[in-house]
C-alpha positions as CSV (number, residue, x, y, z in Angstrom):
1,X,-23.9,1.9,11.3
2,X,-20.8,3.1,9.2
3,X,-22.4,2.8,6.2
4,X,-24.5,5.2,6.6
5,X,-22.0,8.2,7.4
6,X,-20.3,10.3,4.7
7,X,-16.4,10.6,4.8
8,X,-14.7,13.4,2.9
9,X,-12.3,11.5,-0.1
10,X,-9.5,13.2,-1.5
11,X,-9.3,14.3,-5.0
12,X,-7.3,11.9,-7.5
13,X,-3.9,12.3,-7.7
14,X,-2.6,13.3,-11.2
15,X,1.1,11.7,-12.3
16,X,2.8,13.4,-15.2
17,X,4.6,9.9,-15.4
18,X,2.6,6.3,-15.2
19,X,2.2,4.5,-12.1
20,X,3.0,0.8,-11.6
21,X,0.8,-0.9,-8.8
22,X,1.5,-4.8,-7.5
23,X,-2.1,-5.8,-5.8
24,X,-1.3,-8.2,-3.2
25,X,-4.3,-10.2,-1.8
26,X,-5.0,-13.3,-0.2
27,X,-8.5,-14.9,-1.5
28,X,-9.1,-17.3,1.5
29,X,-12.9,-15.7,1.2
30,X,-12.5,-15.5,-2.9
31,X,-15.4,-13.2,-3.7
32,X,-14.9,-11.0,-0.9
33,X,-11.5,-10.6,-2.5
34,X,-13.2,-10.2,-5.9
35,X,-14.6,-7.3,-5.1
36,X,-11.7,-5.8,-3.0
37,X,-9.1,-6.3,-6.7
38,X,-11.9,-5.1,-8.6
39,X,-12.2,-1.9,-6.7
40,X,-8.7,-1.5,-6.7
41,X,-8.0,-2.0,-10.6
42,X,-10.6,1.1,-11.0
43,X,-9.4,3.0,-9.1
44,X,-5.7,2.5,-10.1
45,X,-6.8,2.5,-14.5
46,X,-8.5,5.7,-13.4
47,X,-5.5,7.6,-13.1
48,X,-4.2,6.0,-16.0
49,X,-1.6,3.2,-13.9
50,X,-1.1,-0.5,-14.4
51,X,-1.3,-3.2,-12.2
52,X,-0.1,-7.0,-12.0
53,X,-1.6,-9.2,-8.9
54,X,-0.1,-11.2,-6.8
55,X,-1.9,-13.8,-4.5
56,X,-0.8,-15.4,-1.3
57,X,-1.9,-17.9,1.3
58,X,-3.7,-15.5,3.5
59,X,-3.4,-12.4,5.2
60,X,-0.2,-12.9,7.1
61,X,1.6,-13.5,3.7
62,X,0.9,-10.2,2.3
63,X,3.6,-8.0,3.8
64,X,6.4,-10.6,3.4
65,X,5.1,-10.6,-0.4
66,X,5.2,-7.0,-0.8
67,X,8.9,-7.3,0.9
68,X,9.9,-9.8,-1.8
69,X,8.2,-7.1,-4.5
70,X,10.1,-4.3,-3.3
71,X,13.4,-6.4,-3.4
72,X,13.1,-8.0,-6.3
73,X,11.1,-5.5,-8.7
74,X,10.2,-2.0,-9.6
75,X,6.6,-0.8,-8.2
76,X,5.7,2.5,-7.6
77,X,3.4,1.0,-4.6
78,X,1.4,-1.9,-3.4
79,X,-2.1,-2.4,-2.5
80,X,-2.7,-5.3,0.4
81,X,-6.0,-7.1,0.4
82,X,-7.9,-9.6,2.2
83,X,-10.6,-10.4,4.6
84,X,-9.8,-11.7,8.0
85,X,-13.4,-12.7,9.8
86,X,-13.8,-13.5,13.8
87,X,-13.9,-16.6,14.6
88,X,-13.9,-18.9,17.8
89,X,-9.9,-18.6,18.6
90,X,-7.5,-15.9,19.2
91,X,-6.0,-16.7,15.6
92,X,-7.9,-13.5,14.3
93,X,-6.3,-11.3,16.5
94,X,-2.9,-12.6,15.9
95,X,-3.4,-12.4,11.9
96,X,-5.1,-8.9,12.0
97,X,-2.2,-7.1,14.3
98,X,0.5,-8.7,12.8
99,X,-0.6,-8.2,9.3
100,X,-1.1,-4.5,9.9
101,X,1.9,-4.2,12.0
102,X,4.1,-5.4,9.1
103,X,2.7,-3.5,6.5
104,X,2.6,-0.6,9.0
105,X,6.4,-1.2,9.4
106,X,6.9,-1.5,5.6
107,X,5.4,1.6,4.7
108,X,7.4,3.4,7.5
109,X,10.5,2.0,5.4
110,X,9.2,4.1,3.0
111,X,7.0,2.0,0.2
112,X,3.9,3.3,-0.5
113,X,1.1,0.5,0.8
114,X,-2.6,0.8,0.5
115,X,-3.9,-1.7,3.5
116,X,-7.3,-2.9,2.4
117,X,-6.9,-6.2,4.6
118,X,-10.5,-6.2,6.2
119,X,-11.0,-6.8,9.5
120,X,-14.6,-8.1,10.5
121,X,-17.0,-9.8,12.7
122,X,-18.6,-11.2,10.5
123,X,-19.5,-11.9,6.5
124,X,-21.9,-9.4,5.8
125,X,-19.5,-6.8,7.5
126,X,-17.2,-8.0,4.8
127,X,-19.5,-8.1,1.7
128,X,-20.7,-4.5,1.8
129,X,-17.0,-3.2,2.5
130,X,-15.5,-4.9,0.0
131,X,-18.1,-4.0,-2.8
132,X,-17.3,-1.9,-5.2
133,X,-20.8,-0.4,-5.3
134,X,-20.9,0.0,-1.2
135,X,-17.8,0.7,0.7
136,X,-15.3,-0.2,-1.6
137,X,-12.7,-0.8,0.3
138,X,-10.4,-2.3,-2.5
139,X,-10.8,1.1,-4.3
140,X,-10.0,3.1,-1.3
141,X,-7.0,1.0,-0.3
142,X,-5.8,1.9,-3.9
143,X,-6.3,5.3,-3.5
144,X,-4.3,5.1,-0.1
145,X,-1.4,3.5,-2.5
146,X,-1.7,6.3,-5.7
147,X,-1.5,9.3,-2.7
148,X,1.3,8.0,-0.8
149,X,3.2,7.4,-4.3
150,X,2.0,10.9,-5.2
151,X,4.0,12.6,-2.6
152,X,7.0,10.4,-2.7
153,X,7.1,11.6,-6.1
154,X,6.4,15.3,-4.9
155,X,8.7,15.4,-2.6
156,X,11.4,13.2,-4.2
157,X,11.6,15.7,-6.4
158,X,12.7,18.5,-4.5
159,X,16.3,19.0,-4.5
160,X,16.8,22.4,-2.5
161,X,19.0,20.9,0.0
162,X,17.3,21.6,2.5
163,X,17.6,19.2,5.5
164,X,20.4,17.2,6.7
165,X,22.4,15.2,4.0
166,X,22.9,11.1,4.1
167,X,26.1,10.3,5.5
168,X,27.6,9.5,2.0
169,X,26.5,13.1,0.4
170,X,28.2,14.4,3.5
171,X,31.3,12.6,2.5
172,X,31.3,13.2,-1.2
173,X,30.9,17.1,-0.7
174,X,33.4,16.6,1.9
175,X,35.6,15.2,-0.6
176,X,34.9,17.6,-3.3
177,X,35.5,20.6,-1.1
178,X,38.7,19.3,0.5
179,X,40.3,17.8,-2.5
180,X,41.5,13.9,-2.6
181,X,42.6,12.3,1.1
182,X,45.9,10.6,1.7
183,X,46.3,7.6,3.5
């Protein structure tokens, strides 16, 4: 049982500047999602960040609400949560791959997502990951968030120019080192 196993967790990050977290979650099973924001608010007001929460529909809404975010606001990251639990149809397989998939694709676009969308057989499976006091879950998808924005920051940061340049750096030090064009 996975509850009885020990997992190696990573120290906090520390931020020199505060962090700004939007918790996403989808209470279709509303104290299973309880626990998950309650987790996640301790572990994000442990490192000294705020939060706001945002609630959707269910668990295929959370990505497209974290693309809205991103668009239309100024996080530092995003922590998705939910519970998705087996049923008799196929619907649970749709709604867990999709759901990761997109928040899979968002973070490869670069924002910093914690994924703490369960995915269970069943309801006690999902009560002893989501509590905050067991596995959880909420906290550690937070976590997941703080690190990812910890190295964004890290290595935002670096400006040895090392690498290749975007295209328009390319053309502006073009520019600068060939003087003014002509048409």
């Amino acid at each position: 049982m996975a509850g009885t196993e020990t997992h190696y967790t990573l120290d906090r990050p520390n931020f020199d500047k505060p962090v700004k977290l939007l918790i996403v979650v989808a209470p279709y099973y509303k104290d299973i999602a309880d626990n998950l924001v309650a987790g996640a608010k301790a572990e994000i007001e442990a490192v000294g960040g705020t939060w706001e929460i945002c609630e959707v529909p269910g668990a295929l809404e959370v990505p497209t609400a974290i693309g809205i975010a991103d668009r239309c606001s100024n996080f530092d990251g995003y922590v998705a949560l939910g519970c998705v639990i087996r049923g008799e149809t196929t619907h649970y397989d749709t709604v867990c791959n999709d759901s990761s998939r997109a928040i899979q694709l968002l973070g490869l676009q670069g924002l910093c997502i914690g994924n703490g969308i369960l995915t269970v057989e069943n309801r006690p499976q999902a009560e002893v990951r989501a509590d905050p006091a067991a596995m959880n879950k909420g906290g550690g998808a937070a976590a997941a968030a703080l690190h990812l924005i910890a190295l964004g920051r890290k290595w935002g940061a670096q400006t040895k120019g090392v690498g290749f340049k975007a295209p328009s750096e390319a053309i502006q030090l073009a520019d600068t080192e060939n003087g003014p064009t002509t048409a």
